[in-house]
C-alpha positions as CSV (number, residue, x, y, z in Angstrom):
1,X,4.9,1.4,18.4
2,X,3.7,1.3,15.0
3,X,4.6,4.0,12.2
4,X,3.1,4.3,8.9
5,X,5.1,6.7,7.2
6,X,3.0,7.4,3.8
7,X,2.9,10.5,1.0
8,X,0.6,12.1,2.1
9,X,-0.2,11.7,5.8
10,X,2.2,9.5,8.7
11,X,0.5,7.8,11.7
12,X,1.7,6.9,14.8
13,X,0.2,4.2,17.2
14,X,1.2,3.0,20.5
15,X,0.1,-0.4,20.6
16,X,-0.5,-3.1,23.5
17,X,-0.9,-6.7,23.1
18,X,-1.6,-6.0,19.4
19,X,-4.4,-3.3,20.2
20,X,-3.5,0.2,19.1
21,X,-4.2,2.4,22.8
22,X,-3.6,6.1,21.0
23,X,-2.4,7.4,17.7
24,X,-1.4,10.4,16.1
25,X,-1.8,11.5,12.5
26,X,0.0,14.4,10.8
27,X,0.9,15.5,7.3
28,X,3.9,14.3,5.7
29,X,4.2,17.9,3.5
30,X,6.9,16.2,1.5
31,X,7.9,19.4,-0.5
32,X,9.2,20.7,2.6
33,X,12.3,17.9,2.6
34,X,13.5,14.8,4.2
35,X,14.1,16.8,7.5
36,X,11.2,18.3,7.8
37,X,9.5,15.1,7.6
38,X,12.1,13.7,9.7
39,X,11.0,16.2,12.0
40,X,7.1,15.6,11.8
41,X,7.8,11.4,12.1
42,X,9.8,12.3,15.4
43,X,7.1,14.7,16.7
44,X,3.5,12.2,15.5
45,X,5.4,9.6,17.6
46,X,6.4,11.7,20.8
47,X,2.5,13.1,20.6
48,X,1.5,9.1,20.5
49,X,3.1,8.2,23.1
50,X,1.9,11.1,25.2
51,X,-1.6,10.7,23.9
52,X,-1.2,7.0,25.5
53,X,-0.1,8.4,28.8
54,X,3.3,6.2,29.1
55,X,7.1,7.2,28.7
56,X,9.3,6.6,26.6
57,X,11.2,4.1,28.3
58,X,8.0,2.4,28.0
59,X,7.7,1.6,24.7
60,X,9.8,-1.3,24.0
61,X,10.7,-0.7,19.8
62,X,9.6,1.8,17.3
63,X,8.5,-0.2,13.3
64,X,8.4,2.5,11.0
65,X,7.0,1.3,7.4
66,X,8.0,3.2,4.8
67,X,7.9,3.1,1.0
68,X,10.2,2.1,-1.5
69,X,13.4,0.0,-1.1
70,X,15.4,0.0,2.0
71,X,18.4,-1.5,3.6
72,X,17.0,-2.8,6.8
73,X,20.4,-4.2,8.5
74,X,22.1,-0.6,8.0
75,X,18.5,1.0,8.6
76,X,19.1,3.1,5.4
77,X,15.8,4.2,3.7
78,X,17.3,3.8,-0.2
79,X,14.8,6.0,-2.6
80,X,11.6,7.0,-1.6
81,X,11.0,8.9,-4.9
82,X,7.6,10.6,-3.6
83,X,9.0,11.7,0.0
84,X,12.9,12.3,-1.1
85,X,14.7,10.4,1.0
86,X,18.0,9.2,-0.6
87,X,20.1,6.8,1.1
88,X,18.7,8.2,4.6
89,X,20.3,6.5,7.6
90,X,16.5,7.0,9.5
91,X,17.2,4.2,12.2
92,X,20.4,6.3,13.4
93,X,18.8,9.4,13.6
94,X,15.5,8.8,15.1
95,X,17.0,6.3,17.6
96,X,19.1,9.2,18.6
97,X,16.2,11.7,18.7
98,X,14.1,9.5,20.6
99,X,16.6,6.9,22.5
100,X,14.2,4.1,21.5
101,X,15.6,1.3,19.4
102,X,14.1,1.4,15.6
103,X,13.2,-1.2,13.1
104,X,12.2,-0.2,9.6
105,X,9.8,-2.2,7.6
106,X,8.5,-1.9,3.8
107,X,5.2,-0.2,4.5
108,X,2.9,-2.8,2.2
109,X,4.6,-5.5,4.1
110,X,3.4,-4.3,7.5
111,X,-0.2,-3.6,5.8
112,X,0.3,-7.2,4.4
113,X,1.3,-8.5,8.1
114,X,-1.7,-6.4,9.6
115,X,-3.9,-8.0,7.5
116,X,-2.6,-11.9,8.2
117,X,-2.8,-11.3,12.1
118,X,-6.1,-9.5,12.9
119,X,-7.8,-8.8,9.7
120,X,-9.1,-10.4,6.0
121,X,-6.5,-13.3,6.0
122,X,-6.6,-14.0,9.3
123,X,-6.3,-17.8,9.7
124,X,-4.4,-18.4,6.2
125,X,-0.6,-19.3,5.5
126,X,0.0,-18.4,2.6
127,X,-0.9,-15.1,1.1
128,X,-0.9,-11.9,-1.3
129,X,-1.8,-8.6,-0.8
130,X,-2.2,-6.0,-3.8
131,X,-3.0,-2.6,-2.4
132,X,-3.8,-0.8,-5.7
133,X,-3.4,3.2,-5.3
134,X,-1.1,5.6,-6.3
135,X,0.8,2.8,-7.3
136,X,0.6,-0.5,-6.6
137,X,1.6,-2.3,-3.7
138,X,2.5,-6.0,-2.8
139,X,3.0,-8.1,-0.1
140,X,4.0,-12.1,-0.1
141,X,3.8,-14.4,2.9
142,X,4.8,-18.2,2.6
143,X,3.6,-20.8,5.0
144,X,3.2,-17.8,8.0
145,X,6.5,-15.8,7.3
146,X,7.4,-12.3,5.3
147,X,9.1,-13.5,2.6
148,X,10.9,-10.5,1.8
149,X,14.0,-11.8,-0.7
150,X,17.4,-11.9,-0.9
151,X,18.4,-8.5,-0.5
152,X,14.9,-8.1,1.5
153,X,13.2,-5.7,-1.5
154,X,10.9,-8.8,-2.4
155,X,7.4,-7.9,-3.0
156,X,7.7,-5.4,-5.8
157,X,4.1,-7.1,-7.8
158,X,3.4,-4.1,-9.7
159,X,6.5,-3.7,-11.6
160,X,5.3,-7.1,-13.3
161,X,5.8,-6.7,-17.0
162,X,2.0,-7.7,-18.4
163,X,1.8,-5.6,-21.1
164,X,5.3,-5.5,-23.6
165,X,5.3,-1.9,-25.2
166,X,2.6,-0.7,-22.8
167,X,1.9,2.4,-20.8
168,X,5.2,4.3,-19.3
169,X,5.1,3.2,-15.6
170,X,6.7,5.5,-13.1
171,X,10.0,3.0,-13.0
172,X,11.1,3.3,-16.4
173,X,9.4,0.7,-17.9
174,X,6.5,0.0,-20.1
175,X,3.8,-2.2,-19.3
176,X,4.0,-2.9,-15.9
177,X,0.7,-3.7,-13.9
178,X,1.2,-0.2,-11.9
179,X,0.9,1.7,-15.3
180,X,-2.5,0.0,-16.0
181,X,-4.3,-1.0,-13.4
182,X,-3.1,1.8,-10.3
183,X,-5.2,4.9,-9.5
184,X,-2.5,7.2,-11.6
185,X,-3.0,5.1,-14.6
186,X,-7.2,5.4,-14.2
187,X,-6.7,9.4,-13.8
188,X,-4.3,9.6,-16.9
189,X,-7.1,8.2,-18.7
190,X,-9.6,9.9,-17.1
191,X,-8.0,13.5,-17.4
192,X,-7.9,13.2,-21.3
193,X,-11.2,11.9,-21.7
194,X,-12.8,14.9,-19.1
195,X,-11.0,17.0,-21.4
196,X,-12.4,15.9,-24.6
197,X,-15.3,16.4,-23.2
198,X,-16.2,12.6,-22.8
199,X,-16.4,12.6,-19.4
200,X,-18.5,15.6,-18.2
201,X,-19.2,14.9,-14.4
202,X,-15.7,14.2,-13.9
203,X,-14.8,17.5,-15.6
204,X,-17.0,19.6,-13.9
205,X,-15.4,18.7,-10.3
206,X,-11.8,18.1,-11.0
207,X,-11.4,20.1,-14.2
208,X,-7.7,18.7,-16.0
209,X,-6.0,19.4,-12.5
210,X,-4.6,15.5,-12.0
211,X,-3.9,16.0,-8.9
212,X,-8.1,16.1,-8.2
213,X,-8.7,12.6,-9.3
214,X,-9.0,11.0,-5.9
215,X,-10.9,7.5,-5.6
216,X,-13.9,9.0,-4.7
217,X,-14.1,11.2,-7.8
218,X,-14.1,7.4,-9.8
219,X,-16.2,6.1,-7.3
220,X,-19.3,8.6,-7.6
221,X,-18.8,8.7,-11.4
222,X,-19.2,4.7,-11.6
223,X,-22.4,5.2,-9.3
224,X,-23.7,8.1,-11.5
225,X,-23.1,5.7,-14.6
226,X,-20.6,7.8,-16.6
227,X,-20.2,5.9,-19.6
228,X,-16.6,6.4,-20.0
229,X,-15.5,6.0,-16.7
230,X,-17.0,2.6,-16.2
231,X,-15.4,1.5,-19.2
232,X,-12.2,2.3,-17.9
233,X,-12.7,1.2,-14.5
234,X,-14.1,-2.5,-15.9
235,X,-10.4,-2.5,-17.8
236,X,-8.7,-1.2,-14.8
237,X,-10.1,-4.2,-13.0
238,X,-9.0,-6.9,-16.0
239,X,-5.3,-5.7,-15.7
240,X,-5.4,-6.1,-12.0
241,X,-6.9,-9.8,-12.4
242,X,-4.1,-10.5,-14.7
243,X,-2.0,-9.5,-12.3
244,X,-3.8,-11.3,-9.5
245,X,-3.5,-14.6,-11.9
246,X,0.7,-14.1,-12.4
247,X,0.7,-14.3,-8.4
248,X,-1.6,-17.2,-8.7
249,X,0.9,-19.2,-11.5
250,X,3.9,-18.1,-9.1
251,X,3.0,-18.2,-5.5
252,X,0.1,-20.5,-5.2
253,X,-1.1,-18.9,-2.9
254,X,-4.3,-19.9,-0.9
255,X,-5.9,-16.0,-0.4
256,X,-5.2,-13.0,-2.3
257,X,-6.0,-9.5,0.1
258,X,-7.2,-6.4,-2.4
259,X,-7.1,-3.3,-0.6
260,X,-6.2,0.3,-0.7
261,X,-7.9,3.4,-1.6
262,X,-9.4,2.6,-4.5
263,X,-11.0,-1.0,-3.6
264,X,-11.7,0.7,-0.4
265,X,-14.0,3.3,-2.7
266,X,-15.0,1.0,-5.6
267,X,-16.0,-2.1,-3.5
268,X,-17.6,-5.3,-4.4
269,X,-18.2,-5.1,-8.2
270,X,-14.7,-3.8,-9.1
271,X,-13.3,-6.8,-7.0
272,X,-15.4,-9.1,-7.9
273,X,-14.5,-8.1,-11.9
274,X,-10.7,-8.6,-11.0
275,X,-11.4,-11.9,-9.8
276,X,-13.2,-12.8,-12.6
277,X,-10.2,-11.8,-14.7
278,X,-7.8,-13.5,-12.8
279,X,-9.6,-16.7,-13.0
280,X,-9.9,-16.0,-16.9
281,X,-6.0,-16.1,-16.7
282,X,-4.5,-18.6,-14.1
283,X,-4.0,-21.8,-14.0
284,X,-7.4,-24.2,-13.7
285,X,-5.4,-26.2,-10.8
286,X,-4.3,-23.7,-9.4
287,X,-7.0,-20.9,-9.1
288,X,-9.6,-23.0,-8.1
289,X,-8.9,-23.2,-4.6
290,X,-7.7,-19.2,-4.5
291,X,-10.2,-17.2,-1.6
292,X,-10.6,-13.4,-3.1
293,X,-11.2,-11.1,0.1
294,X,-11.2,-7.4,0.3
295,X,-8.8,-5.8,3.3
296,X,-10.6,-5.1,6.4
297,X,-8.1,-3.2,8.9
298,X,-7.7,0.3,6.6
299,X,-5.6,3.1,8.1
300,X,-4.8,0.6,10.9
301,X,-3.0,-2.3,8.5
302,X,0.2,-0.8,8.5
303,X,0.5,0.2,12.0
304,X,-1.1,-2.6,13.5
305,X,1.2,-4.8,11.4
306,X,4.2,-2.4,12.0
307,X,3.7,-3.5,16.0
308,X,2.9,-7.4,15.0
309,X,5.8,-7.7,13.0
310,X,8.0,-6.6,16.2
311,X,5.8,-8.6,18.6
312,X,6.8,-12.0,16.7
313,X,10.3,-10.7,16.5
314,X,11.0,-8.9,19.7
315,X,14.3,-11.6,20.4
Protein backbone atom coordinates (compact mmCIF):
# COMPACT_ATOMS: atom_id res chain seq x y z
CA UNK A 1 0.00 0.00 0.00
CA UNK A 2 0.67 3.44 -0.79
CA UNK A 3 -0.21 6.50 1.72
CA UNK A 4 -0.09 10.09 0.93
CA UNK A 5 -0.65 11.66 4.11
CA UNK A 6 -1.03 15.59 3.05
CA UNK A 7 -2.77 18.86 4.86
CA UNK A 8 -5.53 18.86 3.54
CA UNK A 9 -6.79 15.49 2.27
CA UNK A 10 -4.78 11.65 2.88
CA UNK A 11 -5.09 8.88 0.25
CA UNK A 12 -4.83 5.45 0.44
CA UNK A 13 -4.05 2.96 -2.49
CA UNK A 14 -3.64 -0.61 -2.62
CA UNK A 15 -1.40 -1.19 -5.30
CA UNK A 16 -0.27 -4.38 -7.52
CA UNK A 17 2.66 -4.73 -9.63
CA UNK A 18 2.91 -0.90 -9.46
CA UNK A 19 -0.90 -0.36 -10.60
CA UNK A 20 -2.99 1.22 -7.97
CA UNK A 21 -6.39 -1.50 -7.83
CA UNK A 22 -8.55 0.85 -5.26
CA UNK A 23 -8.10 3.89 -3.17
CA UNK A 24 -9.53 5.79 -0.61
CA UNK A 25 -9.44 9.60 0.01
CA UNK A 26 -10.50 11.34 3.20
CA UNK A 27 -9.87 14.62 4.96
CA UNK A 28 -7.05 15.12 7.12
CA UNK A 29 -9.15 17.87 9.42
CA UNK A 30 -5.89 18.70 11.07
CA UNK A 31 -7.44 20.98 13.83
CA UNK A 32 -8.93 18.09 15.27
CA UNK A 33 -5.21 16.66 16.45
CA UNK A 34 -2.66 14.11 15.76
CA UNK A 35 -5.08 11.32 16.90
CA UNK A 36 -7.80 12.12 15.10
CA UNK A 37 -5.79 12.09 12.11
CA UNK A 38 -4.10 9.11 13.37
CA UNK A 39 -7.45 7.75 13.36
CA UNK A 40 -8.69 8.79 9.80
CA UNK A 41 -4.97 7.45 8.22
CA UNK A 42 -5.90 4.01 9.99
CA UNK A 43 -9.48 3.98 8.76
CA UNK A 44 -8.69 5.57 4.58
CA UNK A 45 -6.30 2.50 4.64
CA UNK A 46 -8.67 -0.35 6.23
CA UNK A 47 -11.49 1.23 3.54
CA UNK A 48 -8.64 0.71 0.72
CA UNK A 49 -7.98 -2.44 1.28
CA UNK A 50 -11.59 -3.45 1.57
CA UNK A 51 -12.44 -1.37 -1.45
CA UNK A 52 -9.70 -3.76 -3.26
CA UNK A 53 -11.40 -6.87 -1.94
CA UNK A 54 -8.20 -8.50 -0.20
CA UNK A 55 -7.13 -8.91 3.58
CA UNK A 56 -4.95 -7.64 5.44
CA UNK A 57 -2.65 -10.27 5.55
CA UNK A 58 -2.52 -9.62 2.01
CA UNK A 59 -0.95 -6.57 1.73
CA UNK A 60 2.70 -7.11 2.12
CA UNK A 61 3.90 -3.33 3.64
CA UNK A 62 2.15 -0.10 4.28
CA UNK A 63 4.63 3.51 2.77
CA UNK A 64 3.08 6.28 4.36
CA UNK A 65 4.61 9.77 2.97
CA UNK A 66 4.39 12.37 5.07
CA UNK A 67 5.63 15.89 5.35
CA UNK A 68 8.25 17.51 7.12
CA UNK A 69 11.35 15.74 8.74
CA UNK A 70 11.23 12.33 10.11
CA UNK A 71 13.38 9.74 11.69
CA UNK A 72 12.75 6.75 9.48
CA UNK A 73 14.87 4.04 11.44
CA UNK A 74 12.79 4.88 14.78
CA UNK A 75 9.64 5.59 12.44
CA UNK A 76 9.24 8.90 14.45
CA UNK A 77 7.43 11.63 12.38
CA UNK A 78 9.62 14.82 13.88
CA UNK A 79 7.42 18.18 13.13
CA UNK A 80 4.92 18.25 10.82
CA UNK A 81 4.06 22.02 11.61
CA UNK A 82 0.71 22.07 9.45
CA UNK A 83 -0.71 18.53 10.81
CA UNK A 84 0.87 18.66 14.52
CA UNK A 85 2.63 15.79 14.87
CA UNK A 86 5.59 16.15 17.31
CA UNK A 87 8.01 13.55 17.61
CA UNK A 88 5.03 10.86 16.82
CA UNK A 89 6.23 7.32 16.89
CA UNK A 90 3.50 6.60 13.70
CA UNK A 91 5.25 3.25 12.60
CA UNK A 92 4.52 1.75 16.24
CA UNK A 93 1.22 2.75 16.38
CA UNK A 94 -0.31 2.01 13.15
CA UNK A 95 1.66 -1.28 12.92
CA UNK A 96 -0.13 -2.09 16.08
CA UNK A 97 -3.52 -0.85 14.74
CA UNK A 98 -3.29 -2.66 11.68
CA UNK A 99 -0.61 -5.65 12.25
CA UNK A 100 0.92 -4.73 8.95
CA UNK A 101 4.61 -3.77 8.88
CA UNK A 102 5.02 0.21 8.13
CA UNK A 103 7.62 2.25 6.37
CA UNK A 104 7.50 6.00 6.41
CA UNK A 105 8.72 8.07 3.51
CA UNK A 106 9.13 12.02 3.06
CA UNK A 107 6.02 12.66 0.93
CA UNK A 108 7.84 14.83 -2.05
CA UNK A 109 10.22 11.92 -2.14
CA UNK A 110 7.61 9.37 -2.94
CA UNK A 111 5.97 12.06 -5.52
CA UNK A 112 9.64 12.39 -6.73
CA UNK A 113 9.98 8.37 -6.95
CA UNK A 114 6.39 8.26 -8.63
CA UNK A 115 7.44 10.44 -11.14
CA UNK A 116 11.05 8.51 -12.02
CA UNK A 117 9.14 5.09 -12.32
CA UNK A 118 5.93 5.52 -14.35
CA UNK A 119 5.59 9.15 -15.06
CA UNK A 120 7.54 12.59 -16.63
CA UNK A 121 11.10 11.24 -15.80
CA UNK A 122 10.59 8.07 -16.66
CA UNK A 123 13.75 6.77 -18.39
CA UNK A 124 16.27 9.40 -16.64
CA UNK A 125 18.90 8.91 -13.78
CA UNK A 126 19.41 11.61 -12.46
CA UNK A 127 16.71 14.04 -11.41
CA UNK A 128 14.91 17.01 -9.48
CA UNK A 129 11.54 17.54 -8.69
CA UNK A 130 10.13 20.99 -7.34
CA UNK A 131 6.57 20.71 -6.46
CA UNK A 132 5.74 24.44 -5.79
CA UNK A 133 2.48 24.86 -3.45
CA UNK A 134 1.84 25.75 -0.19
CA UNK A 135 5.33 25.52 0.05
CA UNK A 136 7.82 24.11 -1.83
CA UNK A 137 8.78 20.80 -2.22
CA UNK A 138 11.95 18.84 -3.48
CA UNK A 139 13.03 15.69 -4.37
CA UNK A 140 16.83 14.57 -5.60
CA UNK A 141 17.71 11.25 -7.26
CA UNK A 142 21.36 10.41 -8.31
CA UNK A 143 22.19 7.88 -10.92
CA UNK A 144 18.60 5.91 -10.11
CA UNK A 145 18.66 6.13 -6.11
CA UNK A 146 16.79 8.54 -3.44
CA UNK A 147 19.46 10.41 -2.19
CA UNK A 148 18.00 11.32 0.97
CA UNK A 149 21.30 12.55 3.20
CA UNK A 150 23.00 11.92 6.04
CA UNK A 151 20.45 11.98 8.64
CA UNK A 152 17.87 11.09 5.61
CA UNK A 153 16.16 14.96 5.72
CA UNK A 154 17.93 15.69 2.27
CA UNK A 155 15.80 17.38 -0.17
CA UNK A 156 14.77 20.45 1.68
CA UNK A 157 15.18 22.86 -2.04
CA UNK A 158 12.97 25.51 -0.93
CA UNK A 159 14.76 26.60 2.16
CA UNK A 160 17.60 27.74 -0.36
CA UNK A 161 18.64 31.18 0.70
CA UNK A 162 18.22 33.25 -2.97
CA UNK A 163 17.31 36.31 -1.71
CA UNK A 164 19.62 37.76 1.59
CA UNK A 165 17.08 40.08 3.62
CA UNK A 166 14.09 38.79 1.61
CA UNK A 167 10.58 37.83 2.40
CA UNK A 168 9.96 36.00 6.03
CA UNK A 169 9.63 32.27 4.92
CA UNK A 170 7.59 30.03 7.15
CA UNK A 171 11.20 28.55 8.65
CA UNK A 172 12.54 31.46 10.18
CA UNK A 173 14.43 32.80 7.58
CA UNK A 174 14.37 35.40 5.03
CA UNK A 175 14.75 34.93 1.47
CA UNK A 176 14.30 31.47 0.89
CA UNK A 177 12.89 30.26 -2.50
CA UNK A 178 9.56 29.08 -0.54
CA UNK A 179 8.95 32.75 0.57
CA UNK A 180 9.00 33.89 -3.12
CA UNK A 181 8.21 31.73 -5.53
CA UNK A 182 5.40 29.09 -3.44
CA UNK A 183 1.59 29.61 -3.70
CA UNK A 184 1.57 31.39 0.00
CA UNK A 185 4.10 33.90 -1.17
CA UNK A 186 1.80 34.69 -4.60
CA UNK A 187 -1.44 35.02 -2.22
CA UNK A 188 0.50 37.37 0.26
CA UNK A 189 1.01 39.47 -2.56
CA UNK A 190 -2.08 39.01 -4.07
CA UNK A 191 -4.24 39.66 -0.86
CA UNK A 192 -2.72 43.27 -0.48
CA UNK A 193 -2.97 44.21 -3.88
CA UNK A 194 -7.01 42.91 -4.03
CA UNK A 195 -7.22 45.01 -1.11
CA UNK A 196 -5.87 48.13 -2.51
CA UNK A 197 -8.04 47.68 -4.90
CA UNK A 198 -5.43 46.66 -7.67
CA UNK A 199 -6.58 43.50 -8.22
CA UNK A 200 -10.44 43.67 -8.59
CA UNK A 201 -11.41 40.08 -9.99
CA UNK A 202 -9.46 38.56 -7.47
CA UNK A 203 -11.20 40.65 -4.85
CA UNK A 204 -14.46 40.16 -5.80
CA UNK A 205 -14.14 36.15 -5.30
CA UNK A 206 -11.83 35.72 -2.53
CA UNK A 207 -12.29 39.06 -0.80
CA UNK A 208 -8.86 39.50 1.85
CA UNK A 209 -9.77 35.94 3.32
CA UNK A 210 -6.12 34.18 2.42
CA UNK A 211 -7.25 31.24 2.97
CA UNK A 212 -9.46 31.69 -0.68
CA UNK A 213 -6.46 32.12 -2.83
CA UNK A 214 -6.36 28.56 -4.32
CA UNK A 215 -4.35 28.04 -7.67
CA UNK A 216 -7.25 28.30 -9.59
CA UNK A 217 -8.22 31.72 -8.33
CA UNK A 218 -4.36 32.78 -9.97
CA UNK A 219 -5.02 30.63 -12.76
CA UNK A 220 -8.47 32.33 -14.07
CA UNK A 221 -7.10 35.77 -13.15
CA UNK A 222 -3.82 35.19 -15.56
CA UNK A 223 -6.40 33.99 -18.23
CA UNK A 224 -8.70 37.00 -17.69
CA UNK A 225 -5.52 39.22 -18.04
CA UNK A 226 -5.47 40.92 -14.56
CA UNK A 227 -2.66 43.23 -14.86
CA UNK A 228 -1.36 42.74 -11.45
CA UNK A 229 -1.60 39.30 -11.17
CA UNK A 230 0.34 38.49 -14.19
CA UNK A 231 3.02 40.59 -13.04
CA UNK A 232 3.32 38.74 -10.04
CA UNK A 233 2.92 35.39 -11.41
CA UNK A 234 5.83 36.29 -14.27
CA UNK A 235 8.12 37.05 -11.01
CA UNK A 236 6.85 34.16 -9.18
CA UNK A 237 8.12 32.16 -12.11
CA UNK A 238 11.83 34.07 -12.16
CA UNK A 239 12.38 33.05 -8.52
CA UNK A 240 11.51 29.57 -9.23
CA UNK A 241 14.02 29.47 -12.28
CA UNK A 242 16.59 30.77 -9.95
CA UNK A 243 15.98 28.15 -7.95
CA UNK A 244 15.68 25.57 -10.69
CA UNK A 245 19.34 26.98 -11.92
CA UNK A 246 20.96 26.49 -8.01
CA UNK A 247 19.87 22.73 -8.52
CA UNK A 248 21.34 22.92 -11.93
CA UNK A 249 25.08 24.50 -10.48
CA UNK A 250 24.74 21.63 -7.65
CA UNK A 251 23.18 18.54 -8.89
CA UNK A 252 23.77 18.45 -12.58
CA UNK A 253 21.15 17.00 -13.04
CA UNK A 254 19.81 15.75 -16.53
CA UNK A 255 15.68 16.50 -15.97
CA UNK A 256 14.12 18.77 -13.58
CA UNK A 257 10.13 17.59 -12.76
CA UNK A 258 7.78 20.89 -11.96
CA UNK A 259 4.66 19.86 -10.50
CA UNK A 260 2.15 20.58 -7.93
CA UNK A 261 -0.90 22.58 -7.67
CA UNK A 262 0.01 25.52 -9.06
CA UNK A 263 2.03 24.21 -12.32
CA UNK A 264 -0.72 21.84 -12.42
CA UNK A 265 -3.20 25.15 -12.81
CA UNK A 266 -0.87 27.68 -14.51
CA UNK A 267 0.62 25.25 -17.17
CA UNK A 268 2.84 25.76 -20.03
CA UNK A 269 3.64 29.54 -19.99
CA UNK A 270 4.44 29.79 -16.33
CA UNK A 271 6.87 26.68 -16.87
CA UNK A 272 8.19 27.62 -19.68
CA UNK A 273 8.96 31.35 -17.96
CA UNK A 274 10.85 29.37 -15.13
CA UNK A 275 12.86 27.74 -17.46
CA UNK A 276 13.77 30.62 -19.21
CA UNK A 277 14.98 32.04 -15.85
CA UNK A 278 16.83 29.21 -14.95
CA UNK A 279 18.72 29.18 -18.06
CA UNK A 280 19.30 33.02 -17.47
CA UNK A 281 21.12 31.85 -14.22
CA UNK A 282 22.97 28.43 -14.53
CA UNK A 283 25.81 27.53 -15.67
CA UNK A 284 26.18 27.51 -19.85
CA UNK A 285 27.79 23.90 -19.54
CA UNK A 286 25.73 22.87 -17.47
CA UNK A 287 22.14 23.85 -18.38
CA UNK A 288 22.33 23.14 -21.76
CA UNK A 289 21.75 19.65 -21.69
CA UNK A 290 18.91 20.17 -18.67
CA UNK A 291 15.21 18.51 -20.08
CA UNK A 292 12.33 20.84 -18.33
CA UNK A 293 9.09 18.53 -18.10
CA UNK A 294 5.98 19.22 -16.18
CA UNK A 295 4.76 16.07 -13.68
CA UNK A 296 2.35 13.82 -15.22
CA UNK A 297 1.07 11.26 -12.38
CA UNK A 298 -0.92 14.14 -10.04
CA UNK A 299 -2.78 12.79 -6.99
CA UNK A 300 -1.28 9.38 -7.88
CA UNK A 301 2.71 10.51 -7.56
CA UNK A 302 2.91 10.03 -4.09
CA UNK A 303 1.12 6.90 -3.74
CA UNK A 304 2.22 5.23 -6.63
CA UNK A 305 5.78 6.10 -5.59
CA UNK A 306 4.93 5.34 -1.81
CA UNK A 307 4.32 1.50 -3.32
CA UNK A 308 7.52 1.69 -5.83
CA UNK A 309 9.74 2.73 -3.25
CA UNK A 310 8.84 -0.55 -1.19
CA UNK A 311 8.67 -2.64 -4.42
CA UNK A 312 12.53 -1.86 -5.05
CA UNK A 313 13.10 -2.30 -1.33
CA UNK A 314 10.91 -5.16 -0.22
CA UNK A 315 14.42 -7.31 1.17
Amino acid sequence: MGVDLGGTKMIGAVVKDGEVVSRCKNPTDPGEGPDAVFDRITATIEKAIAKADVLKEDISCICLAVPGPLDRDMGIMAYTPNLGFVNFPMKAKLENALGIPVFLENDVNAGTYGEYKCGAAKGFRHIIALFPGTGIGGGIILDGRLYRGASGNAGELGHMIIQTGGALCGCGQYGCLEALASRTALSKDAVAAASAGKAPSVFERSGSDFSQYKSRVFADAYEADEGVIRRMIHKNAYYLGIGMANCVNIFNPEVIVLGGGLVEKLGEEYIRRAEKSMRKHALDTLVKDVTVVEAELGDDAVIRGAAYILLDNME
